[in-house]
C-alpha positions as CSV (number, residue, x, y, z in Angstrom):
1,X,10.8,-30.1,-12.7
2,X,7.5,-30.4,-10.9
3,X,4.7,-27.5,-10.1
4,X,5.4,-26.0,-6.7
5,X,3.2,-26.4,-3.8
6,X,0.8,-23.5,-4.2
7,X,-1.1,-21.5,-0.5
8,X,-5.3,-22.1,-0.4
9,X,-5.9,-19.4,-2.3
10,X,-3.8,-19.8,-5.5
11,X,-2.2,-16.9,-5.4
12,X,1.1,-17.6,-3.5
13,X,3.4,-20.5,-4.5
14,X,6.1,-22.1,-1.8
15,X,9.8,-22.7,-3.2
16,X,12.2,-24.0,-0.5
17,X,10.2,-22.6,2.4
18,X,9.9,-19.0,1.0
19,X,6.6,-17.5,-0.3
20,X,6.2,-16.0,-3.9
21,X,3.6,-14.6,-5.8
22,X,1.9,-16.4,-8.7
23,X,0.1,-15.6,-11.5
24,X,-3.5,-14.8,-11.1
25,X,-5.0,-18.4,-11.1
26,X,-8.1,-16.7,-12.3
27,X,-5.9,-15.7,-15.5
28,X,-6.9,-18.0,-18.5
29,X,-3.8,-20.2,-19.9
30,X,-3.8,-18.3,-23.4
31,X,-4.3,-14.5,-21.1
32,X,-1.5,-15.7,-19.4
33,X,0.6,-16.7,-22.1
34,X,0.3,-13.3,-23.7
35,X,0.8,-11.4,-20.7
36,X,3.9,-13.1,-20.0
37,X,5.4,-12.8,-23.5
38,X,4.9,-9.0,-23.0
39,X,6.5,-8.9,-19.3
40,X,9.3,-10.7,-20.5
41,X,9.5,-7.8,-23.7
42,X,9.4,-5.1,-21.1
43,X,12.5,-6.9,-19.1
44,X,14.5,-7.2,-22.2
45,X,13.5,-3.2,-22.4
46,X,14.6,-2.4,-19.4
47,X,17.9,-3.7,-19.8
48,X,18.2,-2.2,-23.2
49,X,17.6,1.1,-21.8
50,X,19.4,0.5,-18.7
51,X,16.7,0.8,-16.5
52,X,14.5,3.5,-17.9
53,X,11.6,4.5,-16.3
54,X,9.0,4.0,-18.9
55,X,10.4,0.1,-19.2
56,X,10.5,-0.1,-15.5
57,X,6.7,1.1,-15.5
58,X,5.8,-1.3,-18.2
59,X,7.2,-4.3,-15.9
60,X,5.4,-2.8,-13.1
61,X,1.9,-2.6,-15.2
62,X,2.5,-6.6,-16.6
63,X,3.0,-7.5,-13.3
64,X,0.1,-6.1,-12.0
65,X,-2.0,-7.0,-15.1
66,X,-0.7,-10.5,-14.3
67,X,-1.7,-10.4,-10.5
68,X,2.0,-11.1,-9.1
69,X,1.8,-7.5,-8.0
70,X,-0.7,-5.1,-6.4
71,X,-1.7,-1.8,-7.2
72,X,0.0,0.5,-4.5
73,X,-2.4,2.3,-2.8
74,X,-2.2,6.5,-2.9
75,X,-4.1,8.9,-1.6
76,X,-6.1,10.0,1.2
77,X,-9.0,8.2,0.1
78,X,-7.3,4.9,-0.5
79,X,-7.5,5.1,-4.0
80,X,-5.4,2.7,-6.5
81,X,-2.9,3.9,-8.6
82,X,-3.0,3.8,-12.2
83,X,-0.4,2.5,-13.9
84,X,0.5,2.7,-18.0
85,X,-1.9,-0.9,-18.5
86,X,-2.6,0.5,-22.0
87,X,1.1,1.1,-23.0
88,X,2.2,-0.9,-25.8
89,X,4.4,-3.3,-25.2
90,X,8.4,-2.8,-26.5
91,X,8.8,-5.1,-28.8
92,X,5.5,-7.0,-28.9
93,X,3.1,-4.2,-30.4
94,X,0.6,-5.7,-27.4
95,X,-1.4,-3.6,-25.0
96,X,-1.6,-4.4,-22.0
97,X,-5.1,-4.5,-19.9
98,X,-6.4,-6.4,-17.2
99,X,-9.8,-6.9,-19.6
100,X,-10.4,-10.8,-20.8
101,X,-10.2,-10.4,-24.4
């Protein structure tokens, strides 16, 4: 399978027509490895759980710390929401942060 065609910026790719968001392309290969082995433990979690909130939240925060997602905006004064980044991860024993390590 080749790589999909990806928009200027990097942070879209195109799959039959329809835009998707990528990974970060500032992410560093062995960053992004990780954080994907922990999104992919949260998943597993939230079906185990059948859709619990807290593994539903730790999708959300790997997402985010992965870039594929944005931090919703609250607040009057436009402030970001924080979401559980330093939760550990279900069945990896990772934390998740948006720091480089």
């Amino acid at each position: 399978m080749s790589e999909p065609e990806h928009t200027p910026d990097g942070h879209h790719v195109v799959i039959n027509g329809r835009k998707w968001r990528a990974t970060d392309p500032l992410i560093p290969d062995e960053r992004r490895s990780e954080l994907q082995s922990i999104l992919m433990a949260w998943r597993r979690e939230v079906k185990r759980t059948k859709g619990a909130r807290a593994a539903r939240d730790g999708v959300q925060a790997a997402k985010v710390a992965l870039g594929g997602a944005r931090h919703p905006v609250v607040g009057a004064d436009g402030g970001g929401a924080s979401g559980p980044l330093g939760d550990p991860g279900p069945s990896t024993g990772c934390r998740v942060s948006l720091s480089a390590r």
